[in-house]
C-alpha positions in Angstrom: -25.7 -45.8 51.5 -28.3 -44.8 49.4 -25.4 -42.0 47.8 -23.1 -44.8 47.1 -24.8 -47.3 45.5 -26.1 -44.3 43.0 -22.7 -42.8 42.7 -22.0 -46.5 41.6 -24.8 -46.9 38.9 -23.5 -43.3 37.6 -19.5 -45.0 37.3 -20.2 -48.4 35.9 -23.3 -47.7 33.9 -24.0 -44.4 33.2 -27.4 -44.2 34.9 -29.0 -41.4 37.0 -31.6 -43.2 38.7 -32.9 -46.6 39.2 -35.6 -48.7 37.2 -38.5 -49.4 39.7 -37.9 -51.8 42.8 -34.5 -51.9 41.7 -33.2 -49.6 44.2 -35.9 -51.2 47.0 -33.7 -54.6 46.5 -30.5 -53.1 46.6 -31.2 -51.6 50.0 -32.8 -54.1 51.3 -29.3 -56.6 50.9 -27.4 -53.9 52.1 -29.2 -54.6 54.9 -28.3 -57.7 55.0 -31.4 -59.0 54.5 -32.2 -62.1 52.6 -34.3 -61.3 49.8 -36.6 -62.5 46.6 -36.8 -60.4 43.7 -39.9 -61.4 41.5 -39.1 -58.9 38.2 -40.5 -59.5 34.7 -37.9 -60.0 31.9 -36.4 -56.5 30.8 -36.3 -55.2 34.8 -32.8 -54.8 34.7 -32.5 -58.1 37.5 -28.2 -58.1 37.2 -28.3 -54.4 38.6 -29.8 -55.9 41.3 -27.1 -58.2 43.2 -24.2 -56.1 40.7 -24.1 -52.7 42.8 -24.4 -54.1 46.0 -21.5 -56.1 45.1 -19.4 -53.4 44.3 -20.3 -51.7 47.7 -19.3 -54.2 49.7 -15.9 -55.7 50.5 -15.6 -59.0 48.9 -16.8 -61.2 46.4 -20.5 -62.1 45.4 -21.2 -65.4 44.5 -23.9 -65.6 41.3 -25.6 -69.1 41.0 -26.9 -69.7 37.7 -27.6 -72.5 35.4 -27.2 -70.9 32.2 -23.3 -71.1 30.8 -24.3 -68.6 28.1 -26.2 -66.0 30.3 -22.8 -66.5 32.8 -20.3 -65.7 29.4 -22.2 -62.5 28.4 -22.4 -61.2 31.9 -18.8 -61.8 32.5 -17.4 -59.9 29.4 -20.0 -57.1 30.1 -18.5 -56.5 33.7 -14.9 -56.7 32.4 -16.1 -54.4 29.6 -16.7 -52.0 32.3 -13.3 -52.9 34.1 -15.0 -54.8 36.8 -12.8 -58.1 37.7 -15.3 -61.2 36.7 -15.2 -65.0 36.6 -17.0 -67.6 35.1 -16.6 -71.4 36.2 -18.5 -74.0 34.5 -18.5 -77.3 33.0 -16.8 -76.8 29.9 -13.6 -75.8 31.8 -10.5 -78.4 32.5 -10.0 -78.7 36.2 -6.6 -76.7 36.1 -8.2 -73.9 34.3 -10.8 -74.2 37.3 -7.7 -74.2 39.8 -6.5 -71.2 38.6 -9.8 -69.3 38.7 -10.4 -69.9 42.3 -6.8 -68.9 42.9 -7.9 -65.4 41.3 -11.0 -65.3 43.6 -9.4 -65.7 46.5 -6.2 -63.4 45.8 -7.0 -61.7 42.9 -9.5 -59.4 44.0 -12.1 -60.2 41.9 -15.5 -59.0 42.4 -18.2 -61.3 40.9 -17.6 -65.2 40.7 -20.1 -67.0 38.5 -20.7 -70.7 38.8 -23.0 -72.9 37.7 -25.5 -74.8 40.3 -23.4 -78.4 39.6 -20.2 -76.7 40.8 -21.5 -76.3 44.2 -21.1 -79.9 44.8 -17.3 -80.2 44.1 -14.5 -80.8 46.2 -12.2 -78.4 44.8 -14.7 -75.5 45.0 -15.8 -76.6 49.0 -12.3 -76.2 49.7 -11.6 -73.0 48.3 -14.9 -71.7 49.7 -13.5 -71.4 53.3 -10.7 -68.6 52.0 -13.0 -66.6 50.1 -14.5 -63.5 51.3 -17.8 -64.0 49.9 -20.5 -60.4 50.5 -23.1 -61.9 48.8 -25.1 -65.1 47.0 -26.6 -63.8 44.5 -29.0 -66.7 42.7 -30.4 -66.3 39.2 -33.4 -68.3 37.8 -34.4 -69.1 41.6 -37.3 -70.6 40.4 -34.8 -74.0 39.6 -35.0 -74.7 43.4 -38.5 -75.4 43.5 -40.1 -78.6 42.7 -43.3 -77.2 41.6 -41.4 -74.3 39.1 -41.0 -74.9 35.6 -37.6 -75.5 35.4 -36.4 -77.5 38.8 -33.1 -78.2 39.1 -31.8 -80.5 42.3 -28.6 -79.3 42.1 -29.8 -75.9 43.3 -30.4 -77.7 46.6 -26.8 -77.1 47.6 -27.3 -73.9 48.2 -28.9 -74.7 51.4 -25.3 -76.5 52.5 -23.6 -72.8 51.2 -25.6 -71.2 53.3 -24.2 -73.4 56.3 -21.1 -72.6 55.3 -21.5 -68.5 55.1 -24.2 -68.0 57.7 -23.6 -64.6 57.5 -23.8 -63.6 53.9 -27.0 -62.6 52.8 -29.1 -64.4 50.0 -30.9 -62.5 46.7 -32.5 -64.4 44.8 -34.0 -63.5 41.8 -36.5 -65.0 39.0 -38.3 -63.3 35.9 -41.5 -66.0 36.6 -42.9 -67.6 40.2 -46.5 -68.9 41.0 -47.1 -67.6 44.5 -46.4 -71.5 45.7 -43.0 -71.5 43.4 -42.1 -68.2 45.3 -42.7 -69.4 48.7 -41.1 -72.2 48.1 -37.7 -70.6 47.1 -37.8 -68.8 50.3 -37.9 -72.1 52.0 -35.3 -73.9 50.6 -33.4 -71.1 50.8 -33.8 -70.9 54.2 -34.5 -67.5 54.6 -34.8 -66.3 58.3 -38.0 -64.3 57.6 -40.3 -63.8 53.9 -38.8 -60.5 52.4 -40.6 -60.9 48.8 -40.2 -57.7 46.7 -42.0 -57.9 43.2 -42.8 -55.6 40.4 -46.5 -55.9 38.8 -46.6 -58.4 36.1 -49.0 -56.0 34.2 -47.7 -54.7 30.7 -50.0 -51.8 30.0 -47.9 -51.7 26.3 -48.4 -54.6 24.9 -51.1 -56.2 23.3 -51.2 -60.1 23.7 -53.3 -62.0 20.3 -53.8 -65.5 20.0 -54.4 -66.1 16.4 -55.6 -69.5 15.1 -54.8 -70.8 11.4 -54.3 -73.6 8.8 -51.5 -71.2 7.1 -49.0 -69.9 10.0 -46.2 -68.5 7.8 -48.5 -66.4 5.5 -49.9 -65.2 8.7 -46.5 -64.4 9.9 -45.5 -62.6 7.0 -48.7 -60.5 7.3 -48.1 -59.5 11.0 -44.0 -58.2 9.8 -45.4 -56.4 6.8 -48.0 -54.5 8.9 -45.7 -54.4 11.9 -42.5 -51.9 11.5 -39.4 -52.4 13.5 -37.8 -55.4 14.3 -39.1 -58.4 15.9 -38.3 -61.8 17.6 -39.9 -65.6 16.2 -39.9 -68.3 18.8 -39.3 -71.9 17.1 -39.5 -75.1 19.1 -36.3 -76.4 17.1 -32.8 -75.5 15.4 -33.8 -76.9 12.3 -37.1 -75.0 11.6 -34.8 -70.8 12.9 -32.7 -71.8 9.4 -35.5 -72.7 7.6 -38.1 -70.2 8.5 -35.3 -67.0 8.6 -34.4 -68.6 4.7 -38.1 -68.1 4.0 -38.5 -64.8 4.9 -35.5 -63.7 3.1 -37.2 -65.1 0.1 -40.1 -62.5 1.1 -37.9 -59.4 1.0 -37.8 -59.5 4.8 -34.4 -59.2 6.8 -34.1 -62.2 8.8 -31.4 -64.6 10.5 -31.6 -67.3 12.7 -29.9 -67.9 16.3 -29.9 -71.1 17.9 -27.1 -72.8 21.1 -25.5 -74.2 18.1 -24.6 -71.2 16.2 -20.5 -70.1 17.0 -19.7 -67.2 19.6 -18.5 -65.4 16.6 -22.0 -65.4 14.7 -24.0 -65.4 17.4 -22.2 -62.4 18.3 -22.7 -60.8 14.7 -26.2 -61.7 14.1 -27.1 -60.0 17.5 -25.8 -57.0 16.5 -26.9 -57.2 12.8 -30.3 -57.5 14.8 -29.5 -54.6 17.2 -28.5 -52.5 14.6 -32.1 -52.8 12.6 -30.0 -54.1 9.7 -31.5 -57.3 10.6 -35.3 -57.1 11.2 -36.4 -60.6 12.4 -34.7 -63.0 14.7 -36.3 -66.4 14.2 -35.0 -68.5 17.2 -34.9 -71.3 19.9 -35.7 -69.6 23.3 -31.5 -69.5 23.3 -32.6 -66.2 22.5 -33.1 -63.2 24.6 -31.3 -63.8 27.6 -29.4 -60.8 28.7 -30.6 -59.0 25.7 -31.5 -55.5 26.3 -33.0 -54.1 23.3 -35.8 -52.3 24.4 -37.2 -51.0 21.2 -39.1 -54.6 20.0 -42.3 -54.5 18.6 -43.5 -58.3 18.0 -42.5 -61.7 19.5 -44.5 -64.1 17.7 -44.4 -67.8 18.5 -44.9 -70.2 15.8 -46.1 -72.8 18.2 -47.1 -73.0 21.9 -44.0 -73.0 24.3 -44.7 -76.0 27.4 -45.0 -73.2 30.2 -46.7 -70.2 30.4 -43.4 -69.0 32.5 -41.5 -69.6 29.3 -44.6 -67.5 27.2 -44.0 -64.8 29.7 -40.7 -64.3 29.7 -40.6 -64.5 25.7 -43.1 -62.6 25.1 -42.1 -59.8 27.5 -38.7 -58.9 25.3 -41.7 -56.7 23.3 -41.7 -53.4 24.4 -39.6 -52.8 27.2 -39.6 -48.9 26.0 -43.1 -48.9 27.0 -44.5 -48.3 23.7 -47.0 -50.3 21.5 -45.5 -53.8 20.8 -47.2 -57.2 20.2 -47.1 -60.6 21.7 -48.4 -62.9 18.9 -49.3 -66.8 19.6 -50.0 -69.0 16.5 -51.7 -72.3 16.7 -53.6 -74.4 14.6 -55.7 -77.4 15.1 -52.9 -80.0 15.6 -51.2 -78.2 18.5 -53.3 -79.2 21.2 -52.5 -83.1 20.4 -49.3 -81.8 20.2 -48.7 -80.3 23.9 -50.4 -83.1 25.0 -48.2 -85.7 23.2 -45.0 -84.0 24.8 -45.6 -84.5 28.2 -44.9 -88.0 27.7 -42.1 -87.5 25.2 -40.7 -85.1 28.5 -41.3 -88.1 30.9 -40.1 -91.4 29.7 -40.9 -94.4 31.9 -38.1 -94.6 34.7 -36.8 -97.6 33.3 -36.2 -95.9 29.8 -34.2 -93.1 32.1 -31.8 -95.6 33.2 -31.0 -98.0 30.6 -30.5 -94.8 28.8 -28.4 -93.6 31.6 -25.9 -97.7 31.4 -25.8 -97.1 27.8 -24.0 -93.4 28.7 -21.4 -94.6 31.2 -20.7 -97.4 28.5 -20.3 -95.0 25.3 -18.0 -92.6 27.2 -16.1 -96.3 28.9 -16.7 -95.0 32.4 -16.0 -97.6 34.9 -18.4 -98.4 37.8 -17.4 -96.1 40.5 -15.5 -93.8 38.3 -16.2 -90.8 36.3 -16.8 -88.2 39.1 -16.2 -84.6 38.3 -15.1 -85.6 34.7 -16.2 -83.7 31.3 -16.6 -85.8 28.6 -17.1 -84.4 24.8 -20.9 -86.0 23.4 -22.1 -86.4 20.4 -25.5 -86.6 20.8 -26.8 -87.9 17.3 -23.8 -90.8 17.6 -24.9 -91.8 20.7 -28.7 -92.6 19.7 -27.1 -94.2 16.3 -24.2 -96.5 18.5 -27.5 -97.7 20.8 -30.4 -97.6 18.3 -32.1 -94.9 20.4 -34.7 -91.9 19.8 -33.0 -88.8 20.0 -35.8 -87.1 21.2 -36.7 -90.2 24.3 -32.6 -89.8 24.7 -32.6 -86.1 24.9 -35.1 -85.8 27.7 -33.4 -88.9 29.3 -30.5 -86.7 29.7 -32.3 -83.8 30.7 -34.1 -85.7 33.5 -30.8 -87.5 35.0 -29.3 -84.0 34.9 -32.1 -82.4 37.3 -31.6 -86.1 39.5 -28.4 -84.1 39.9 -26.2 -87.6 38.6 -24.7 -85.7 35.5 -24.5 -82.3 33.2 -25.5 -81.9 30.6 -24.3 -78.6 28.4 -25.8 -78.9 25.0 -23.0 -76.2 23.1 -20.4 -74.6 24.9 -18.4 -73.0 22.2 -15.5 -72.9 24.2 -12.9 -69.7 22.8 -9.0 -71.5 22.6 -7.2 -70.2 25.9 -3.7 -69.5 26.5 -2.0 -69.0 30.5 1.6 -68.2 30.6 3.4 -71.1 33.2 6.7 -69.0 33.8 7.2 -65.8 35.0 8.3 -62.6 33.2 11.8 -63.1 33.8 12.1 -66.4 32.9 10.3 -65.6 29.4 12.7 -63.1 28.6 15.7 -65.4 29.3 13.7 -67.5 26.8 13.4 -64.6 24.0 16.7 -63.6 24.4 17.9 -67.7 23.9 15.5 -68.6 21.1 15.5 -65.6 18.9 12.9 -67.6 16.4 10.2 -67.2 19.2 10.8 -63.5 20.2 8.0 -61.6 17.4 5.3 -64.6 18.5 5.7 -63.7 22.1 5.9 -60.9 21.9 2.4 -60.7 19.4 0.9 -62.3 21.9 1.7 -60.1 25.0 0.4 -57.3 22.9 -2.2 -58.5 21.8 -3.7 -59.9 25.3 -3.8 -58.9 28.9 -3.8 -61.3 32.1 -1.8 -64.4 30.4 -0.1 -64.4 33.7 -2.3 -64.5 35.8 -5.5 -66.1 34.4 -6.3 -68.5 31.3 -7.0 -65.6 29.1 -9.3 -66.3 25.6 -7.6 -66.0 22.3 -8.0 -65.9 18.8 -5.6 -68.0 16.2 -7.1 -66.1 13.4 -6.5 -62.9 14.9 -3.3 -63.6 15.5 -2.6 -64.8 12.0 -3.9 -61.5 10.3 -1.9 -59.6 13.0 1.6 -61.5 12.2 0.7 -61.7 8.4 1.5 -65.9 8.8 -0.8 -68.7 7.9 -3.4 -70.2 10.6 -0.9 -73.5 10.5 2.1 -71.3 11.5 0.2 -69.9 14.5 -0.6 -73.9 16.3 2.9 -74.6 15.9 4.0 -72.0 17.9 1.3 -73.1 20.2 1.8 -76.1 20.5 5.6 -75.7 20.8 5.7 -73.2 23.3 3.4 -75.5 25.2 5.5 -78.6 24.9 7.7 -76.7 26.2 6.0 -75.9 29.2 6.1 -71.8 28.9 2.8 -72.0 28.4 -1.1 -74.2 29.4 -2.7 -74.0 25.6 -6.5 -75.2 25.3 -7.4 -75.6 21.3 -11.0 -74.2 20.9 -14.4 -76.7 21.3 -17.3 -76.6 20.5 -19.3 -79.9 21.3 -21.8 -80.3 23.6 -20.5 -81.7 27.0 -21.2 -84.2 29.7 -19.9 -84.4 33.0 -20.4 -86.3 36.0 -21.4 -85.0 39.1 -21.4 -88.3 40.7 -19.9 -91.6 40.3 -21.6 -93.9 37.6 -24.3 -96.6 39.8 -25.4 -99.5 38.8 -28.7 -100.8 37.9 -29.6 -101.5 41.4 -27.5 -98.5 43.1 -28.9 -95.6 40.7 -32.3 -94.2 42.1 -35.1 -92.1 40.8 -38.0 -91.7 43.1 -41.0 -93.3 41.4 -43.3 -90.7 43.8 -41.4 -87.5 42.7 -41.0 -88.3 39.5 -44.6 -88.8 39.3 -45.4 -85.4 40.8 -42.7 -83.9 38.9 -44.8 -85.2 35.7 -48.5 -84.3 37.0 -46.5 -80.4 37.7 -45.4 -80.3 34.1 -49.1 -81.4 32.5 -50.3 -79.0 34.7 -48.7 -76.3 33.2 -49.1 -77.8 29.8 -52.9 -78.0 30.3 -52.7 -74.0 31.5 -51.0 -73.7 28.0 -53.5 -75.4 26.2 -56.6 -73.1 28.1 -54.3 -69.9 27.2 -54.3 -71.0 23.7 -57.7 -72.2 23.0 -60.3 -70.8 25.3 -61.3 -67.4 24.5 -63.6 -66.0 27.5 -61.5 -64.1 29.6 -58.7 -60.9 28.8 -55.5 -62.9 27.9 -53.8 -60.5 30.0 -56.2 -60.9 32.8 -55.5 -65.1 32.7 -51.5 -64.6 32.8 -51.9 -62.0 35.9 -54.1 -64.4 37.6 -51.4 -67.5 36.8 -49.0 -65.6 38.2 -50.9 -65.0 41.6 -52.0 -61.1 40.5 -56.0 -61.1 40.8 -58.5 -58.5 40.2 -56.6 -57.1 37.4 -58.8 -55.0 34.8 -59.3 -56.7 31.5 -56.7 -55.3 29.1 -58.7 -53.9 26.1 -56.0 -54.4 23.8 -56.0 -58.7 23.4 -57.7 -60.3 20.7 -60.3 -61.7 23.2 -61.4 -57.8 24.4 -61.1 -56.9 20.9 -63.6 -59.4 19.9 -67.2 -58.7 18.8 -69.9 -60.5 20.9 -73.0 -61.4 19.8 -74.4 -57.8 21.6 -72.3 -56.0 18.5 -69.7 -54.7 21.3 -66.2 -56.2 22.1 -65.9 -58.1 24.8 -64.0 -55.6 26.7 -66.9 -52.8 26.6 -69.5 -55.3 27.6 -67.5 -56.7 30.5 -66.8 -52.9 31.7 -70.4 -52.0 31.4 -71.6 -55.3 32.8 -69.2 -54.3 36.0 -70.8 -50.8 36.6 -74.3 -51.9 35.9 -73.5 -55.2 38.7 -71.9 -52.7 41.1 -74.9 -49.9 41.1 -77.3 -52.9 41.7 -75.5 -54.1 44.2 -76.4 -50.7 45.8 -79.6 -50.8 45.0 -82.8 -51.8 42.2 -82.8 -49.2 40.1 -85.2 -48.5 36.5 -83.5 -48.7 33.3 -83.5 -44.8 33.1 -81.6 -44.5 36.3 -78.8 -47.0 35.0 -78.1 -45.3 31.9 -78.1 -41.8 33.4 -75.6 -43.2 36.2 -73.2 -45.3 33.7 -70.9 -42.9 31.9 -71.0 -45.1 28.5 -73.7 -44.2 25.5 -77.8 -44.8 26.3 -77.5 -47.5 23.0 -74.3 -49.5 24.6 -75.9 -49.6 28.1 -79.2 -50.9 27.3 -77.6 -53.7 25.2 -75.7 -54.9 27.7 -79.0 -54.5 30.4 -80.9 -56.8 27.6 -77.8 -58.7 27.4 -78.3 -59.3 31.6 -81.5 -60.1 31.3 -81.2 -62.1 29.2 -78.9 -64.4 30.3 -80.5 -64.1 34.0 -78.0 -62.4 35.7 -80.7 -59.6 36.1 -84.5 -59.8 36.4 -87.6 -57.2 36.7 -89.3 -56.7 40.0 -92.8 -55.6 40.7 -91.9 -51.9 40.7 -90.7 -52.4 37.5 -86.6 -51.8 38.8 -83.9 -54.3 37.9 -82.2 -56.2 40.5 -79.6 -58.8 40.8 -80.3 -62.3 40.8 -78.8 -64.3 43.6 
């Protein structure tokens, strides 16, 4: 086994060998065992449930609640000529019909689907004529009511698991608390722990929290004495556009990437960004995700993120070469109220949640009882105008009734137009051959595209404008036509955020958030808020040392690369040389009492450094002078 799954990395990628524990999980669901994989951003996590896959007969079933994450991963597997598909909730049902058709007789490898699609009818049917090898489950941590991202709808994959008892489970996660990963096992229903995790420890890079009244002139300092490229991490769309335009004005290469932004530029500033052309990416936290560009060397955040999951996983695109990089956190003094403030921006009163939740099903003129499994196009700034609401109250309104698991909500899709041919290849060329005026389009299009047979296969109108030397206007009415006509399914491109129902509109009186979870689920969030807030503004402990620790990892060595080890204490050294000499000088007299003389010939730092640190001990009565004139500990 262990030939074939490299023989498989070798085909498909072009690797030799393995990253670490990458291999260890493979083998371990070849097994058939089910299995967590704890791995910090940039460990290569897709490998992980994507050769396995390909060993095995069958399809593998990848859970995950991010459409854009599920887009890129689909066009890099059928970049490499492995059959992919994507379903989620920006797709029309028949284009969903179709795409379980493939699954089941199409031979196709990987099927991605959102957590939400569990729950539907069409997809519980078509389940039971799949041959599914493998669940694979991204951002695990969504099943967990105490991560920092819970989902409900990741519940369902407890009822999957009754339905495949057989099929082994990997799930994976970049971020997990040792309660958040024990609780993932649970749910999942695992039939023994197997939890297989990589240190969180980044020996290359440097974490500095830096306060000031003047963040961008700080910013522009850390670029200027900072080469390569680098990421910025904004809380908002508004403030990428506006900080990328500022460091333009600076003479620095920037550009800003946001959900909002179309595939197509999106697309182009990523690689304008890969490239080096462009050196700075200011973004939402939109951006990153399945990103590899290991040669980073700052992420700075403007302002704290809500989680230190979220800091992690940011922060950790930096250096995944293993060289030098930098993880750079700017605050000032309004920040704190700030953090503070949003938890109960995040948590609106329950009653708030569901008017907001009336005033949905009435803008989108869904019935009582009705609406189940539909997608609606949303405006979301016409919404808070039509009921005089806060965007931001009805924005985390949304976001809550989504994890309750009564809607979805997709903030952009950017849905390519998609074309399926409805007749077979006979019947088209009867077609040609009788409508002469629609022979060059068809046949433009059959060159131009593969699959229109078979699947709805993604287009470009432009494209085929330049290609046909015609106007973009000639190129709908042919599209239109041929679909009027029935030769074709035609779906015009979108790109509007979406909303659809995963269960019938309730009333008032029907609808139900749980007054004692929702409360927990708010004391959970502060929680981590309040970590935020000591990681930002205490500065007594190696910043690397207090995200090890969060994360379960204890006894780690203090870094003595952060700004707190870095830091001058009042005994003229940096914190990180007096705590390693006050560790060396604690652990001999735990030994023994021993004379000043003794402790400076058996501590392998200079006489001058040693007995600061002593007088520092003494000082400070962690040390005192016995009779015999030795030091020992005090208890």
């Amino acid at each position: 086994m262990t030939s074939i799954i490299h023989e498989i990395l070798k085909k498909y990628w072009g690797y030799s060998d393995f990253r670490p524990l990458q291999e260890e999980i493979i083998l371990s669901v070849l097994n058939g065992n089910d299995t967590l994989a704890l791995m910090p951003t940039g460990g290569g996590k897709s490998i992980t449930f994507q050769v396995p896959a390909l060993a095995r007969e069958g399809i593998c079933l990848v859970v995950t609640p991010l459409i854009s994450l599920m887009k890129d991963q689909v066009e890099n597997l059928k970049k490499r000529d492995i059959k992919a598909m994507s379903i989620h909730s920006g797709m029309t049902r028949d284009e969903i019909d179709v795409a379980l058709n493939n699954c089941i007789f199409g031979g196709y490898k990987f099927l991605y689907l959102s957590p939400e699609r569990l729950g539907t009818e069409i997809f519980r049917v078509r389940l039971q004529s799949m041959n599914v090898s493998l669940i694979a489950i991204d951002e695990a941590h969504c099943i967990s009511q105490w991560g920092y991202d819970f989902r409900p709808a990741y519940l369902r994959i407890s009822e999957l698991r009754k339905q495949l008892p057989d099929v082994p489970v990997l799930a994976l996660t970049a971020t997990a608390t040792p309660q958040v990963a024990n609780d993932i096992m649970d749910k999942l229903d695992f039939a023994r722990p197997n939890l297989l995790s990589k240190s969180f420890e980044r020996n290359n890079l440097a974490y500095l929290v830096r306060q000031t009244e003047d963040k961008l002139k700080y910013l522009v300092r850390i670029i200027s004495n900072t080469p390569g490229t680098g990421i910025v991490y904004v809380r908002n769309r508004k403030k990428t556009k506006e900080i990328a335009y500022f460091l333009k004005k600076q003479g620095i290469p920037a550009n800003y990437y946001h959900a909002g932004v179309s595939d197509e530029e999106r697309a182009a500033r990523q690689d304008e960004w890969k490239s080096g052309f462009c050196r700075v990416m200011v973004a939402t936290n939109a951006f990153g995700m399945g990103i590899d560009k290991p040669d980073v060397r700052f992420v700075v955040h403007l302002e704290p993120p809500d989680s230190l999951e979220s800091y992690f996983q940011e922060a950790g695109r930096a250096g995944r070469d293993e060289k030098k990089a930098y993880a750079v956190l700017l605050c000032d003094n309004t920040d704190r109220s700030k953090l503070e403030k949003n938890i109960g921006l995040t948590f609106p009163e329950i009653s708030v949640v569901k008017s907001v939740y009336q005033s949905l099903g009435n803008y989108l003129k869904i019935p009582y009882g009705g609406g189940k499994d539909m997608v609606f196009d949303f405006d979301l700034a016409a919404f808070c105008s039509a009921y005089n609401l806060n965007i931001v109250t009805a924005y985390n309104c949304l976001k809550i009734l989504q994890r309750e698991g009564y809607i979805e909500f997709s903030e952009e899709v950017n849905n390519p137009s998609k074309l399926l041919f409805t007749v077979g290849r006979d019947d088209l060329y009867r077609f040609q051959v009788a409508n002469a005026a629609f022979d060059s389009f068809i046949k433009l299009l059959l060159r131009s595209y593969t699959g229109l047979f078979t699947d709805y296969t993604a287009i470009d109108e432009q494209t085929l404008a330049r290609r046909a030397k015609v106007s973009l206007d000639v190129i709908f009415q042919f599209l239109n036509k041929l679909n009027s006509l029935r030769l074709v399914k035609y779906i015009p491109r979108k790109n509007t955020p979406l909303i659809a129902y995963t269960e019938e509109r309730l009333d008032d009186k029907t609808i139900y958030i749980s007054p004692e979870d929702y409360r927990n689920r708010r004391d959970t969030y502060s929680k981590r808020v309040h970590e935020v807030i000591r990681y930002t503004f205490s500065d007594d402990k190696c910043r690397s040392r207090m995200l090890l620790e969060y994360f379960g990892q204890h006894n780690a060595p203090n870094c003595g690369q952060c700004d707190v080890c870095l830091h001058k204490t009042d005994t003229g050294l940096t914190f990180y040389e007096l705590e390693q000499i006050k560790k060396l000088i604690t652990d001999k007299l735990n030994e023994m009492p021993l004379s000043v003389e003794k402790l400076v010939e058996f501590i392998n730092f200079s006489e001058e450094k040693v007995i600061m640190v002593i007088r520092w001990l003494l000082d400070n009565n962690y040390l005192y002078y016995r009779n015999d004139q030795t030091i020992a500990l005090k208890n």
